[in-house]
N, CA, C and O atoms as a DFTB+ gen file, in Angstrom:
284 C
 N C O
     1  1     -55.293     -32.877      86.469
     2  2     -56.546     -33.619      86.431
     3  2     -56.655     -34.428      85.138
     4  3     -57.028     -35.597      85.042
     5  1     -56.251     -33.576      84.125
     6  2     -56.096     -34.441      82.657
     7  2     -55.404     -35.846      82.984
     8  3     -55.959     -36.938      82.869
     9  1     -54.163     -35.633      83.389
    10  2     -53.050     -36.496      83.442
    11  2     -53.529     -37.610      84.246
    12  3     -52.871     -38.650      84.234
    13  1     -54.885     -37.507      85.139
    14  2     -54.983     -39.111      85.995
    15  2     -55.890     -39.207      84.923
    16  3     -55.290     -40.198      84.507
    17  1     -57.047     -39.033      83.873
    18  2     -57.854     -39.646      82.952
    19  2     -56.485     -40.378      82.560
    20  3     -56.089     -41.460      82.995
    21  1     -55.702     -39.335      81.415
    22  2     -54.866     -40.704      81.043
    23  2     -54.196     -41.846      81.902
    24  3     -53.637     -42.737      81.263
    25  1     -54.192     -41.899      82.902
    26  2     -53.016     -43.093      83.747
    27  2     -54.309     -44.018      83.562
    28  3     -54.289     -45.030      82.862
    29  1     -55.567     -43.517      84.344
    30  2     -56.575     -44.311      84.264
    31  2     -57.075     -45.567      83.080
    32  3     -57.361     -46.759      83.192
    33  1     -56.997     -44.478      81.780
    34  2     -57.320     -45.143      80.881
    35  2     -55.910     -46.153      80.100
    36  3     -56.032     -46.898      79.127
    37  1     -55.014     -45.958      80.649
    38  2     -53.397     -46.820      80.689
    39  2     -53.914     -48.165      81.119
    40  3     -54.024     -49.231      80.513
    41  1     -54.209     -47.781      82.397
    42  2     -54.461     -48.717      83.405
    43  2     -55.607     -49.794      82.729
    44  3     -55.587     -51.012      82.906
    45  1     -56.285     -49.289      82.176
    46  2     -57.312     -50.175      81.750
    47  2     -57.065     -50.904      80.610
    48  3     -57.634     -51.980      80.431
    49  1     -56.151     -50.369      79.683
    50  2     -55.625     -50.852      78.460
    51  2     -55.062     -51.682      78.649
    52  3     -55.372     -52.823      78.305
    53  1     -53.881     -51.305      79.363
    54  2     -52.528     -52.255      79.498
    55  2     -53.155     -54.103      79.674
    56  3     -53.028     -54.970      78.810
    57  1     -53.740     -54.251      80.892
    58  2     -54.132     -55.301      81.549
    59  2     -54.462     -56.462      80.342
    60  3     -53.624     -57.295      79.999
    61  1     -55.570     -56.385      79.870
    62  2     -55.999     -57.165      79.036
    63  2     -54.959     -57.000      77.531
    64  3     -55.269     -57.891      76.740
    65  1     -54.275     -56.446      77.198
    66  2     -53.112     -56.788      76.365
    67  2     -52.057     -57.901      77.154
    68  3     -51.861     -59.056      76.774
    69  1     -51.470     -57.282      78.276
    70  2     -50.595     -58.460      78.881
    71  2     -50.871     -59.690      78.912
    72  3     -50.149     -60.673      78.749
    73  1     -52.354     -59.556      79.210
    74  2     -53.012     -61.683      79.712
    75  2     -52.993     -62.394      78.158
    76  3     -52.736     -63.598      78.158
    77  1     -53.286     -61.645      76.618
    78  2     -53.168     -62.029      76.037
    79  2     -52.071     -62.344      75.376
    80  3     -51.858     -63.450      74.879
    81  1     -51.415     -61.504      75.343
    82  2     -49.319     -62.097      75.711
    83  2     -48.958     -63.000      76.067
    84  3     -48.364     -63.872      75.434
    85  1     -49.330     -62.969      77.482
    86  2     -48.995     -64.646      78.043
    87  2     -49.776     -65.451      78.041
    88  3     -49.189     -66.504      78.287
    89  1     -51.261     -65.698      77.848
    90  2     -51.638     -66.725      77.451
    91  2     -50.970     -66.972      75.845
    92  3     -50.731     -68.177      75.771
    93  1     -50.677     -66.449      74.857
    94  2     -50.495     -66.669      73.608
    95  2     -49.227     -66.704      72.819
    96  3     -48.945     -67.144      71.704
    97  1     -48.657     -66.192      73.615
    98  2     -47.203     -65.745      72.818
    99  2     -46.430     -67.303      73.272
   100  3     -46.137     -67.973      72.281
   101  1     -46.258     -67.611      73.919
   102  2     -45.337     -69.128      74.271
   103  2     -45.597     -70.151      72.941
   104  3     -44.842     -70.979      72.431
   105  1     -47.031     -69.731      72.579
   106  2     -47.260     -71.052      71.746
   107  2     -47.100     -70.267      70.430
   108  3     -47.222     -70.794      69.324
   109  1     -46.861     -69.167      70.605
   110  2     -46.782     -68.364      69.099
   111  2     -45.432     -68.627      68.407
   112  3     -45.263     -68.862      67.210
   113  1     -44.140     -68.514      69.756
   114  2     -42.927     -68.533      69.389
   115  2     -42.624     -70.222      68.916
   116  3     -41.882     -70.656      68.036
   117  1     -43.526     -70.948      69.894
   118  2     -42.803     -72.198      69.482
   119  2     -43.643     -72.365      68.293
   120  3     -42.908     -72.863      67.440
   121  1     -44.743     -72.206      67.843
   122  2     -45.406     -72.182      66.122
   123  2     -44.432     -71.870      65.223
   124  3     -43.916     -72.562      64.345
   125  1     -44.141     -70.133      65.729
   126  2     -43.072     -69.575      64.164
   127  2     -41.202     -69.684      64.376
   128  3     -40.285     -69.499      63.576
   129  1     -41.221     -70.015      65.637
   130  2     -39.610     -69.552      66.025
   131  2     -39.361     -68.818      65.817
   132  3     -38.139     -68.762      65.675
   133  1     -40.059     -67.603      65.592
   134  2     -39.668     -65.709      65.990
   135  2     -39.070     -65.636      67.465
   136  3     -39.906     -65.991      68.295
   137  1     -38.025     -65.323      67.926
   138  2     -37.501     -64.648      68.682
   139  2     -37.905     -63.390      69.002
   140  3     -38.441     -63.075      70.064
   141  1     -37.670     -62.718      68.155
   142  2     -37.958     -61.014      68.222
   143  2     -38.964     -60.872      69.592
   144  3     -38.724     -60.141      70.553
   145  1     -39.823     -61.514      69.479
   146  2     -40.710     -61.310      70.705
   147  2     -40.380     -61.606      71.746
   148  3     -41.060     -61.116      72.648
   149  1     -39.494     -62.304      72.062
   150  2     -38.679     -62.857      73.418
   151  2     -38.194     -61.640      74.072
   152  3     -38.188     -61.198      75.221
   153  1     -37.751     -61.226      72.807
   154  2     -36.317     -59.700      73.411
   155  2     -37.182     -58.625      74.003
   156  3     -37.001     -57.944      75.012
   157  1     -38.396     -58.637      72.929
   158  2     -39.787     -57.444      72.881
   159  2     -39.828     -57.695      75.145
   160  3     -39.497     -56.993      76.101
   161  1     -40.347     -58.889      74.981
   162  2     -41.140     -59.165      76.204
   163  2     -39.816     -58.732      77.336
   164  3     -40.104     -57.877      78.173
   165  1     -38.368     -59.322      77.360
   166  2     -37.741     -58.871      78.031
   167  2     -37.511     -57.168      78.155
   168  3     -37.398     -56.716      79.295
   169  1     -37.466     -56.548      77.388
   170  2     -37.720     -55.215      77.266
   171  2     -38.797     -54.486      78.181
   172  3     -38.847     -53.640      79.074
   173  1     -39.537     -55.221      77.514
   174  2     -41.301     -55.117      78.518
   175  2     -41.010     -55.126      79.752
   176  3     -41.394     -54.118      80.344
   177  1     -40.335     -56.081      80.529
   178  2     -40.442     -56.284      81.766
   179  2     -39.508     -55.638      82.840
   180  3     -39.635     -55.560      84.061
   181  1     -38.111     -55.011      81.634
   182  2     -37.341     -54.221      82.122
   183  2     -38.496     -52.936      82.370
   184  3     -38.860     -52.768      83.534
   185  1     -38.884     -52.327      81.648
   186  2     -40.144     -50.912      81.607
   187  2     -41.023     -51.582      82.570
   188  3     -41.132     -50.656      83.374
   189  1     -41.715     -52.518      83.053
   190  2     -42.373     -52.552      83.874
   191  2     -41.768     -52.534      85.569
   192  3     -42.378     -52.439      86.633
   193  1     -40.392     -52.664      85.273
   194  2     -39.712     -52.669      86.788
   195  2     -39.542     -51.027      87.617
   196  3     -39.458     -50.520      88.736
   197  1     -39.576     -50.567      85.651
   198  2     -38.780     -49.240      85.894
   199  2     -40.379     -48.375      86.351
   200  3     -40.354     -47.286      86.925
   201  1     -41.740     -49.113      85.962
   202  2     -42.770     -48.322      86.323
   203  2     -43.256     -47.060      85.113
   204  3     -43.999     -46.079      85.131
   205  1     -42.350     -47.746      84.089
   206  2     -43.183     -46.712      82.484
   207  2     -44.027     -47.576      81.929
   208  3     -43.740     -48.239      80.932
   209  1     -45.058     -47.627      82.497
   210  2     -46.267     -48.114      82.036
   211  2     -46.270     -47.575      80.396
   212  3     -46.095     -48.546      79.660
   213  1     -46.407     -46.405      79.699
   214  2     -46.085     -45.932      78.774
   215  2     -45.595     -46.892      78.007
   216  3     -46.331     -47.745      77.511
   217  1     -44.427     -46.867      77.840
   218  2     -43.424     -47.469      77.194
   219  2     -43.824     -49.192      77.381
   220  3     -43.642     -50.072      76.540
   221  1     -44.314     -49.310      78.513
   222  2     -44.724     -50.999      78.210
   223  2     -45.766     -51.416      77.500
   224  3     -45.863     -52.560      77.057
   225  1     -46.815     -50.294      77.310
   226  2     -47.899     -50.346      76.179
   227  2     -47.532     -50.121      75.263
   228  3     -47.897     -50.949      74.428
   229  1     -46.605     -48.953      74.676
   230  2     -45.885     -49.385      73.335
   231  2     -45.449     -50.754      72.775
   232  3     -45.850     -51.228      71.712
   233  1     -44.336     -51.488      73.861
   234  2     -43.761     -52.176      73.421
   235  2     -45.369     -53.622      73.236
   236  3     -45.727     -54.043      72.136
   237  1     -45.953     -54.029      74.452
   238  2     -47.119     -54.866      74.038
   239  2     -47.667     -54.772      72.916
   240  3     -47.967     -55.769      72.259
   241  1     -47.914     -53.377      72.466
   242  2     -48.541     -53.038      71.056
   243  2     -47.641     -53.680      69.582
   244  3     -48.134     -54.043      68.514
   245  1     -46.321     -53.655      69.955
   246  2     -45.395     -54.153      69.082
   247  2     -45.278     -55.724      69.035
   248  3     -44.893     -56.289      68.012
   249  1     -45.650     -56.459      70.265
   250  2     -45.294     -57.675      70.830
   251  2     -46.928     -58.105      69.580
   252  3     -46.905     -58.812      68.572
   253  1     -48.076     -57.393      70.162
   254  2     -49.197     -57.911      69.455
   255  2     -49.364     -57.680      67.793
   256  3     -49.796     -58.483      66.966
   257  1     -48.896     -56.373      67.598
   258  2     -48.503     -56.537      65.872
   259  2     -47.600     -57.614      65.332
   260  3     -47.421     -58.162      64.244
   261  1     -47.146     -57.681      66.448
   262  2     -45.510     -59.113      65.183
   263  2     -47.050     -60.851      65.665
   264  3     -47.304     -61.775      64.893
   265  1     -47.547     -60.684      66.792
   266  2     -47.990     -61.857      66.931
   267  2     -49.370     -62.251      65.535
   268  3     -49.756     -63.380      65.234
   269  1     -49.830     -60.973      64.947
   270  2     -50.730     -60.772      64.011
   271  2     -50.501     -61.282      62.460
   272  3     -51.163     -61.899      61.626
   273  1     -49.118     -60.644      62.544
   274  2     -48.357     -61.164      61.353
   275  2     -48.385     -62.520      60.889
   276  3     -48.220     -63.461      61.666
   277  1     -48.628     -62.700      59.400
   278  2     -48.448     -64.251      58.857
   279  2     -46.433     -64.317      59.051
   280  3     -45.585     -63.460      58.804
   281  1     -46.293     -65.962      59.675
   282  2     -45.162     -66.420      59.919
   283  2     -44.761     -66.303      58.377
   284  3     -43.641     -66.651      58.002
């Protein structure tokens, strides 16, 4: 019973991190020419095929710390 609060509250997190990813990150990379986030996002999407939601909120969390960062 614990374990669906957390998926739940996954579920609610995740979403609105991703839209801000892709609305933002295209124009982020071509601003700084960081790569790193390219690989981040391919990573991401490998974990989202595989269905570790988990691990794809990690990595978003990483995608949105480097996007925070001064270039």
């Amino acid at each position: 019973m614990i374990e669906d609060k957390i998926e739940v509250t996954l579920l609610e997190r995740l979403p609105p991190k991703l839209h801000r990813i892709q609305g933002e990150l295209p124009a982020w990379i071509q601003k700084t020419g960081n790569q790193d986030a390219a690989v981040l996002v391919q990573r991401m999407q490998e974990q989202m095929k595989a269905k570790n939601f988990e691990e794809v909120e990690t990595i978003a969390d990483s995608i949105l710390k480097l996007m925070a960062e001064k270039p």
